[in-house]
GUKE-466465 format. One record per residue (C-alpha): residue in three letters; x, y, z negated. Coordinates in nm, 4 decimals, always signed. Example, Ala and Ser with C-alpha at 12.3 -4.5 7.8 and 13.67 -1.06 7.14 Angstrom:
resn|u|v|w
ALA|+1.2300|-0.4500|-0.7800 $
SER|+1.3670|-0.1060|-0.7140 $
***
This chain:
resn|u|v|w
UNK|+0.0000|+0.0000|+0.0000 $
UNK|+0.1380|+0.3253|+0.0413 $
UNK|+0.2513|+0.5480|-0.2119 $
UNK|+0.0290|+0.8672|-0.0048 $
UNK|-0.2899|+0.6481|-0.0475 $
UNK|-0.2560|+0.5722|-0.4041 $
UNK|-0.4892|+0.7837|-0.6604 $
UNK|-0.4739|+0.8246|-1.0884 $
UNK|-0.7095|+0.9296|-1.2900 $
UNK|-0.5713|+1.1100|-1.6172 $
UNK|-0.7017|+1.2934|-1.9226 $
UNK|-0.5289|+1.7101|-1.8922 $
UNK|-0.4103|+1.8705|-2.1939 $
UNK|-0.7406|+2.1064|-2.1160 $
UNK|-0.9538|+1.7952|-2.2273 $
UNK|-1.0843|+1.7441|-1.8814 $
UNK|-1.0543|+1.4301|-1.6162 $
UNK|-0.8299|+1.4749|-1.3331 $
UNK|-0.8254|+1.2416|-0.9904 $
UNK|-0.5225|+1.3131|-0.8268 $
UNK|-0.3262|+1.1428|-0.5462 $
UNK|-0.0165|+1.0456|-0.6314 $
UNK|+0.1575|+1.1951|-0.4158 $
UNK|+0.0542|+1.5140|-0.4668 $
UNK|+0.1278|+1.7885|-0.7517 $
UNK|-0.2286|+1.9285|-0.7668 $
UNK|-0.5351|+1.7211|-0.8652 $
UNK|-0.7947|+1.6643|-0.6260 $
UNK|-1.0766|+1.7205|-0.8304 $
UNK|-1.1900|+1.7648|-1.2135 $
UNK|-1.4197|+1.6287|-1.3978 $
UNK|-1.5911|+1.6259|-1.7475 $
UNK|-1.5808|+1.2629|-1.7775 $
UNK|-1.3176|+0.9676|-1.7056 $
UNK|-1.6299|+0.8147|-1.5249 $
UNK|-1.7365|+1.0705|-1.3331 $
UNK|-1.3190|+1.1294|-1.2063 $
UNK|-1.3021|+0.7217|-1.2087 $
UNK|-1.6417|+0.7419|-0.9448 $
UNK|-1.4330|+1.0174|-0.7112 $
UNK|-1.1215|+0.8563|-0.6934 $
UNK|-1.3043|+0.5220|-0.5734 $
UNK|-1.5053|+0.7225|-0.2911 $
UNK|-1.1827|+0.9050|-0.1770 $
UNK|-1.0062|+0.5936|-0.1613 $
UNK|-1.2679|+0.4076|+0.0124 $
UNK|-1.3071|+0.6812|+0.2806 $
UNK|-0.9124|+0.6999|+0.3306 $
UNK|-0.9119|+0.2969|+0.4149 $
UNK|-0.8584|+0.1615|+0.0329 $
UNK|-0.5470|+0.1758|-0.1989 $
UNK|-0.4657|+0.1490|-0.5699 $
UNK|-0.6448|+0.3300|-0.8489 $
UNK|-0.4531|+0.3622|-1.1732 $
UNK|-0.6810|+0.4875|-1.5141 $
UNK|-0.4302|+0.6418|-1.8295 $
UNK|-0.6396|+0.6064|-2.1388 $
UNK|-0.6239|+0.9066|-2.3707 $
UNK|-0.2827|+0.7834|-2.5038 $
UNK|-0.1385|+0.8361|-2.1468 $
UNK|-0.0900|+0.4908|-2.1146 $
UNK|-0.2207|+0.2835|-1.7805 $
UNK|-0.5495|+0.1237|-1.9230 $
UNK|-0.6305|-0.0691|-1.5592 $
UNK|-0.5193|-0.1021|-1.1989 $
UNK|-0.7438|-0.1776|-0.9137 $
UNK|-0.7274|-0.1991|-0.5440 $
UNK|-1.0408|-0.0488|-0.3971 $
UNK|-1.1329|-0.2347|-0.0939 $
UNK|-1.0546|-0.2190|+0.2261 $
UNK|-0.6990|-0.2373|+0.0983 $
UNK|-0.5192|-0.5479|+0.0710 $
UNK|-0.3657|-0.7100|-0.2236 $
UNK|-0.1196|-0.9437|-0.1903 $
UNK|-0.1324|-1.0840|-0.5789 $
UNK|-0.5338|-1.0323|-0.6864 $
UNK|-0.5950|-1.0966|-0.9683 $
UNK|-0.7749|-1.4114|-1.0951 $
UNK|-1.0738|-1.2198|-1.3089 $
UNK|-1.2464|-0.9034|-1.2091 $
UNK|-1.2991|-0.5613|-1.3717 $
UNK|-1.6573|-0.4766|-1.4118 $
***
């Protein structure tokens, strides 16, 4: 997958949700709630031909991965994420 395609979705120090690409220094939207940034990020990636969305819990951390479809992964994984 490339790096250009790849999204995260983060908590700012402002309190609010960012989805940003990776690749890029500014997010590409805001939201009020990880959902709601969580729900963008998937419909960006679907529309640019899939890739990898990485969630950071509060603590910064990477809570999940996920390849949103039509991307490919090489290695899925053998249970789903709701």
């Amino acid at each position: 997958m490339s790096k250009g395609r790849d999204r995260m979705v983060y908590q700012r120090e402002d309190k609010k949700w960012a989805n940003k690409r990776n690749d890029s220094e500014k997010a590409s939207s805001v939201h009020s709630t990880q959902k709601k940034a969580i729900e963008a990020a998937k419909e960006m990636l679907q529309n640019q031909g899939g890739g990898e969305l990485i969630v950071k819990g509060l603590d910064r951390k990477i809570r999940s991965k996920d390849t949103i479809p039509p991307g490919h992964d090489p290695n899925p994984p053998k249970d789903r994420e709701p």
